[in-house]
N, C-alpha and C positions, 0 to 999 in steps of 0.2 A: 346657307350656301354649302353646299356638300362639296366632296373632294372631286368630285364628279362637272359639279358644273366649275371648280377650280383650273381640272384638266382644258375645260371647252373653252373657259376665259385666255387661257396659256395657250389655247389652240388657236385664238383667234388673233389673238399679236402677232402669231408668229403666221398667217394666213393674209390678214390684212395689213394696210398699213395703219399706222398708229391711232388715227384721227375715227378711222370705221372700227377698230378696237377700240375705243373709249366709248363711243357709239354702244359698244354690248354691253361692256360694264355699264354705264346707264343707265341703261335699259332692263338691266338686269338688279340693279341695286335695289328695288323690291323685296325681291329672294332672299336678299343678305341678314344670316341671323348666326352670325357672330359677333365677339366685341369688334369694336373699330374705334378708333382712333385716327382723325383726321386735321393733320398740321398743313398751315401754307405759311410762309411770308409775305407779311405785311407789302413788302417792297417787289414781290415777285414780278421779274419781267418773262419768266419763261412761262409758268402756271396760271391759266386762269383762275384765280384766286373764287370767282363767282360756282365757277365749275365746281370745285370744290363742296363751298356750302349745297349746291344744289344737289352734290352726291349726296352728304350728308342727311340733309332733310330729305332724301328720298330713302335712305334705307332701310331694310326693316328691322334692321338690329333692333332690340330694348336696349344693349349696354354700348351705348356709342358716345362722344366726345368731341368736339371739334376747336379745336385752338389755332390762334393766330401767333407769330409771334414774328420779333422786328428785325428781319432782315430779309434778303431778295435772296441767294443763293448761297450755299458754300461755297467759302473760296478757291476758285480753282475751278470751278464746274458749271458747264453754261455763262460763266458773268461776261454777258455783252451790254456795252455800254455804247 
């Protein structure tokens, strides 16, 4: 993914709203060939946690990573119960 389609991704959140910007990323996660690194919470109530892995398995990185780990959110941020 070049700086180029970085700029189009950053062009599209801020054009769309959130949900048809994830829609590119996506869509786009093919392209992607840098590292990555993709963390969710086990407990996440905000994050499709599925979403996630399926970014992951779609990307084209070679150096990618994806971890779980046990909690739902930082404190303070998003926690609706």
């Amino acid at each position: 993914m070049t700086s180029n389609t970085l700029r189009s991704l950053d062009e599209a959140f801020k054009k769309y709203d959130t949900l048809d910007a994830l829609d590119a990323v996506h869509a786009g996660a093919e392209a992607l060939d840098v590292p990555l690194l993709a963390i969710y919470g086990t407990q996440d109530r905000v994050v499709n946690t599925d979403g996630v892995r399926d970014f992951y398995a779609a990307a084209g990185s070679t150096d990618k990573r994806v971890t779980a780990v046990d909690f739902s959110v930082y404190p303070g941020t998003c926690d609706r119960k």
